[in-house]
C-alpha positions as CSV (number, residue, x, y, z in Angstrom):
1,X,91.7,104.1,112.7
2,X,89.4,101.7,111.7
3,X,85.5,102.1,112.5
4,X,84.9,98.1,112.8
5,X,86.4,95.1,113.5
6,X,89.7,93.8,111.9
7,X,89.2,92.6,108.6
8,X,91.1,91.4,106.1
9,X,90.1,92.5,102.6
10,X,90.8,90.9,99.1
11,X,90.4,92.1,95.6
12,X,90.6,89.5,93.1
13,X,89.1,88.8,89.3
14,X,90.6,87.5,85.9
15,X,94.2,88.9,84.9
16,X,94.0,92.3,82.7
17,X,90.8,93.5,84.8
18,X,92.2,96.0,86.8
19,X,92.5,94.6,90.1
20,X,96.0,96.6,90.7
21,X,93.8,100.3,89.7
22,X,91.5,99.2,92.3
23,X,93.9,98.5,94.5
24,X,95.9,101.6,94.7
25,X,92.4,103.6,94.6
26,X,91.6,101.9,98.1
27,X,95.0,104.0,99.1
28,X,92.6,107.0,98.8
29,X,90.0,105.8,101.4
30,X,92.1,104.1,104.3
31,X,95.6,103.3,105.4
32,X,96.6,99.9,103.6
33,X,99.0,97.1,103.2
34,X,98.6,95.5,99.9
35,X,99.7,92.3,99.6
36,X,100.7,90.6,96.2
37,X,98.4,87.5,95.3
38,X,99.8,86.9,92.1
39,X,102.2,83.8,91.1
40,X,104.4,85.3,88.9
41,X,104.9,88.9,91.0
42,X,106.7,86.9,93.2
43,X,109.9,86.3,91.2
44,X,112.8,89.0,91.3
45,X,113.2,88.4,87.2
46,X,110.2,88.2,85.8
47,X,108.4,92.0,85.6
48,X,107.1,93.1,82.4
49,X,105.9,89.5,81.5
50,X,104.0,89.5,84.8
51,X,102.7,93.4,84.3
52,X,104.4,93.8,87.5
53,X,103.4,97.2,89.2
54,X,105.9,99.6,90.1
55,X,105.3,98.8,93.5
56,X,108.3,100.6,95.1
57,X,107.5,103.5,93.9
58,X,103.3,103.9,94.6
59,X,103.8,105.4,98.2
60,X,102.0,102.6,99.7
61,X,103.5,100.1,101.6
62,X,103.1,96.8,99.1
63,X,104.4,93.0,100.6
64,X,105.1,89.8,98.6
65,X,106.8,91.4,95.2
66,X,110.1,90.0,94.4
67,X,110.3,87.8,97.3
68,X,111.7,84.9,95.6
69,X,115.0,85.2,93.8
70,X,115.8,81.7,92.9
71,X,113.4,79.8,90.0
72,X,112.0,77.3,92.8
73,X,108.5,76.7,93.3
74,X,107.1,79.0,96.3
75,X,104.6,77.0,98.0
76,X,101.1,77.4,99.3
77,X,101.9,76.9,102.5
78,X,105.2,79.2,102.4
79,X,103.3,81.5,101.0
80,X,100.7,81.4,103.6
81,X,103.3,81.2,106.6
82,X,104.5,84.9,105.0
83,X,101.1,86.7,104.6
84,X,99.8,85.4,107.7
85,X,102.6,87.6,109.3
86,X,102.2,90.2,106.9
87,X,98.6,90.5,107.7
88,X,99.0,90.7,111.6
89,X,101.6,93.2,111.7
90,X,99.6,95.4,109.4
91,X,96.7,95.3,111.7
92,X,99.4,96.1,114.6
93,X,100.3,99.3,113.0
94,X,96.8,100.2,112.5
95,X,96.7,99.6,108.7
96,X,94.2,97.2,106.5
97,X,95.7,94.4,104.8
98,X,94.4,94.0,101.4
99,X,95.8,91.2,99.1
100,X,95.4,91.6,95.2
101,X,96.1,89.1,92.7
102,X,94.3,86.3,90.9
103,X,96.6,83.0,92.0
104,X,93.3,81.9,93.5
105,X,95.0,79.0,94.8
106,X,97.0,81.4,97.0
107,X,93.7,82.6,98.4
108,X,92.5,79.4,99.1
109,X,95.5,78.2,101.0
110,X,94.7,81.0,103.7
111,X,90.6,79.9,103.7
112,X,91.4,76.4,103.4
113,X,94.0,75.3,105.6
114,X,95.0,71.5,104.5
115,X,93.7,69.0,106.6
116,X,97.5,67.3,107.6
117,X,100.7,68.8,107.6
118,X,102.0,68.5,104.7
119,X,105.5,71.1,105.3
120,X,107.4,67.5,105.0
121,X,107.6,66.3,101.0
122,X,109.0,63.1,99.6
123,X,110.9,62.5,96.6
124,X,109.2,60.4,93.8
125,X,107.4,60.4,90.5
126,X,104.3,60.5,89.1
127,X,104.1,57.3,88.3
128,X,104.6,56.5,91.4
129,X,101.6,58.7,92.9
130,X,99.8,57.3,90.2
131,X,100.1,53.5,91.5
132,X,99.3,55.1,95.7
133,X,96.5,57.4,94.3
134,X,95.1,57.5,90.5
135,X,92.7,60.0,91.5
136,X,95.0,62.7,93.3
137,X,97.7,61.6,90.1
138,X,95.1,62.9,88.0
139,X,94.9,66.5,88.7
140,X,98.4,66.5,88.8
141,X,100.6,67.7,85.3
142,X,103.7,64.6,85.5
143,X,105.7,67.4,85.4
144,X,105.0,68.9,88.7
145,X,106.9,67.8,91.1
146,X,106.4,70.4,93.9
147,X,102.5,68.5,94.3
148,X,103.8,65.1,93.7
149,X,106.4,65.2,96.0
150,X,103.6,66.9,98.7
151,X,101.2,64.2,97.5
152,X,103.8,61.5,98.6
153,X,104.5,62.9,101.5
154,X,101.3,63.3,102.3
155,X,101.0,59.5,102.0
156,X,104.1,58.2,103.5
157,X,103.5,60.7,106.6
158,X,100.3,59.8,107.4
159,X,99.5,56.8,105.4
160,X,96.2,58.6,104.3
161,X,95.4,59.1,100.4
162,X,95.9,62.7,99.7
163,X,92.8,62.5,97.7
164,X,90.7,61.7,100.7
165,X,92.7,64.4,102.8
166,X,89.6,67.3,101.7
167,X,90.7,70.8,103.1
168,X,87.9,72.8,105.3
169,X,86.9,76.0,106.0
170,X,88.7,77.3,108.8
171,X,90.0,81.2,109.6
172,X,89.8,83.0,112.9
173,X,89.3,86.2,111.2
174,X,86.9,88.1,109.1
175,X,87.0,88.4,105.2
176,X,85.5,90.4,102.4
177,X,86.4,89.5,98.9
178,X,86.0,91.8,95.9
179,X,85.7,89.9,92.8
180,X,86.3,92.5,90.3
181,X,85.0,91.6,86.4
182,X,84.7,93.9,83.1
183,X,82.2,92.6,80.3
184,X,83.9,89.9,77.9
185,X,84.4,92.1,75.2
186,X,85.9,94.7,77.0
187,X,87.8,92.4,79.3
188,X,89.6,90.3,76.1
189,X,90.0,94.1,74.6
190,X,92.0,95.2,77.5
191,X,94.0,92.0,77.7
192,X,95.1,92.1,74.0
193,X,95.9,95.7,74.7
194,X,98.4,95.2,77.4
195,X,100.2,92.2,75.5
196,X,101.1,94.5,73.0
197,X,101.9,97.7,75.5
198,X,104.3,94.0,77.6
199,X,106.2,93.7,74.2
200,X,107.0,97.4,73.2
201,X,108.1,98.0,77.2
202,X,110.7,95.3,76.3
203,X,109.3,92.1,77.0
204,X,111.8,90.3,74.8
205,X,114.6,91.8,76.5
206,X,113.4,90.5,79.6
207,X,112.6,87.0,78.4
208,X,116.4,86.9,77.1
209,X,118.2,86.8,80.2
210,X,116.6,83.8,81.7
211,X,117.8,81.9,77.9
212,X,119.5,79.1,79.4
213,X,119.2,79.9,83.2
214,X,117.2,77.6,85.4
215,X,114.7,80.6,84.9
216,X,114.0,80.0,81.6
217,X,113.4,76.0,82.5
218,X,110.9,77.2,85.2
219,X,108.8,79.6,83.3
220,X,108.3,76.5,80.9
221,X,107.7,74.6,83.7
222,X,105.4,76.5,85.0
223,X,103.6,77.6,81.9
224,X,103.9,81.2,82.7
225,X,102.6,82.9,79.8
226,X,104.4,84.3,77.0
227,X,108.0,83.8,78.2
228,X,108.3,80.6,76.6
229,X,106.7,82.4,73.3
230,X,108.8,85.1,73.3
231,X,111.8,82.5,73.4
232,X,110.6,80.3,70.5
233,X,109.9,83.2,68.2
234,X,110.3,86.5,68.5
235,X,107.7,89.1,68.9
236,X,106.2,88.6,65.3
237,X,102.3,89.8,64.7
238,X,101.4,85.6,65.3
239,X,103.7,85.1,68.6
240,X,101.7,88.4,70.3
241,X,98.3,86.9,69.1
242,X,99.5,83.8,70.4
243,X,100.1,85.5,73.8
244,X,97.0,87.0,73.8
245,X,94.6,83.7,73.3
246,X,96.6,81.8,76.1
247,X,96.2,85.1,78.3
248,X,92.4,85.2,77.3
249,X,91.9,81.5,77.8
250,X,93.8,82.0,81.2
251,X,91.3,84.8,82.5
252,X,88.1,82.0,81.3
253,X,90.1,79.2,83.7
254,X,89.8,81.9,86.6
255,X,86.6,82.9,86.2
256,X,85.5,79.2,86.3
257,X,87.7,78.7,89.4
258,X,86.3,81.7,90.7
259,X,82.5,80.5,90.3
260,X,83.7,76.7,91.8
261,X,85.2,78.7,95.1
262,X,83.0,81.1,95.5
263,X,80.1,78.2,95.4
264,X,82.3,76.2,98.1
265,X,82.5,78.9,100.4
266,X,79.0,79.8,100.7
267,X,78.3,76.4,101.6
268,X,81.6,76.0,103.8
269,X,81.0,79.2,106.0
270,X,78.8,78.1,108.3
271,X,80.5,81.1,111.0
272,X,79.7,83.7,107.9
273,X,82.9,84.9,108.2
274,X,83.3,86.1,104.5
275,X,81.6,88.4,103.0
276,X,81.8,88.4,99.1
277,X,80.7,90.9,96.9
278,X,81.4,91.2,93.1
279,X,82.1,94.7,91.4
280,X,81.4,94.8,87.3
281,X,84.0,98.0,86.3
282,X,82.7,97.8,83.3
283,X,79.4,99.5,84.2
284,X,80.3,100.3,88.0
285,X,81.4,103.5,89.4
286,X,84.9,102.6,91.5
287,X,84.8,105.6,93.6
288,X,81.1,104.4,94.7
289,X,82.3,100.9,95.5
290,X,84.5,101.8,97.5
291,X,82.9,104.0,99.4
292,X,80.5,100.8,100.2
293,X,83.1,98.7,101.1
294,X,85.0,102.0,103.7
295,X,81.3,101.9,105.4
296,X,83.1,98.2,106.0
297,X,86.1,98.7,107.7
């Protein structure tokens, strides 16, 4: 039962930190629902490139793995429609809904509800957004067509430039976000660890049965690490230190994401309706932090 009011409770950081460890500790101190918050979880084929957790078999109920088995972009808003549910059904059968992953974009989507509707898209190219809006066109790879065509709509919906269209602050419920961290060394240690422990769990296997499947144009599309790698070359000693770099310069963009959001949201939350803490594993005790964060639910 829960000593407080409802909550819902996030435990995010930089990929290879431990966030999933963390998260099936909390299974220790309350009932949970863990929800996935990771891009790449979400797709039926793509496992041990994605250090997918054996989430059928933990003995907690998990939500949001392997929810999309076609190689088509799952949305923000889809996915917020989905956890939104997710979250109020746990909290109607008495559990805590905790999401874990580090797709902060995901995160944001539920914090920062977009200011129109943007469910309609239009079809069109970048070029296109790029005559409409330069600005919005510029945070925007030509090759993704999911925000284009959600940028254009945007537009010919509401005749308003999506980059004027700034998303606020607004949830009716209460939040408290973990970000989890390790020191650098021992965080780029960990990460170059696991590549290697992806590849002898048969990574390369994996990667070949999307080889010419609209899931192996997506994971290039997409950029999701190591797939396309693994494709081009092999498994050799360069490919896996290859892998590595991209997956240590991918935990540096979070962090710097994290630090941009987490610097919005103090000055957004005018309700204090967050509460953020930051855990360093590295030189933390788990068991003690959560026992802190129990006192909060």
């Amino acid at each position: 039962m829960y000593k407080g009011e409802k909550k819902v409770y996030v435990i995010c950081g930089p990929t290879g930190v431990g966030k999933t460890a963390v998260s099936l500790a909390m299974g220790n101190y309350a009932s949970v629902v863990l929800i996935n918050m990771d891009m790449g979880q979400l797709y039926v084929p793509l496992t041990i490139g994605t250090a997918k957790p054996l989430w059928q078999y933990s003995g907690l109920e998990q939500r949001m793995f392997d929810v999309a088995d076609a190689p088509q972009d799952y949305g923000v808003m889809q996915y917020r429609q989905e956890v939104e549910k997710i979250i109020c059904n746990a909290w109607h059968a008495d559990k805590i809904p905790v999401l874990v992953g580090g797709s902060l974009f995901y995160l944001k989507s539920l914090l920062y509800p977009l200011a129109y509707n943007t469910s309609g898209v239009s079809e069109g190219t970048w070029q296109e957004l790029h005559r409409i809006d330069p600005v919005r066109a510029a945070c925007i790879h030509p090759h993704d067509t999911y925000r284009i065509h959600r940028a254009l709509g945007m537009w010919k919906m509401h005749g308003t430039l999506p980059s004027a269209c700034k998303p606020t602050l607004k949830t009716p419920w209460r939040w408290e976000i973990v970000w989890v961290h390790r020191e650098r060394e021992e965080l780029y240690a960990r990460i170059e660890k696991r590549v290697v422990e992806m590849v002898h769990s048969g990574w390369q296997e994996e990667a070949e049965t999307l080889r010419g499947t609209p899931w192996e144009a997506m994971v290039r599309r997409k950029n999701i690490i190591g797939y396309a790698d693994i494709l081009d070359g092999g498994v050799s000693e360069d490919v896996i230190v290859k892998i590595a770099q991209k997956t240590r310069n991918y935990a540096k963009r979070q962090m710097t994401y994290w630090r941009g959001m987490k610097k919005a949201i103090e000055i957004d939350d005018r309700d204090k309706m967050i509460e953020m803490r930051t855990w360093n594993l590295t030189n933390g005790d788990i068991r003690l932090y959560l026992r802190q964060l129990w006192d909060t639910i």
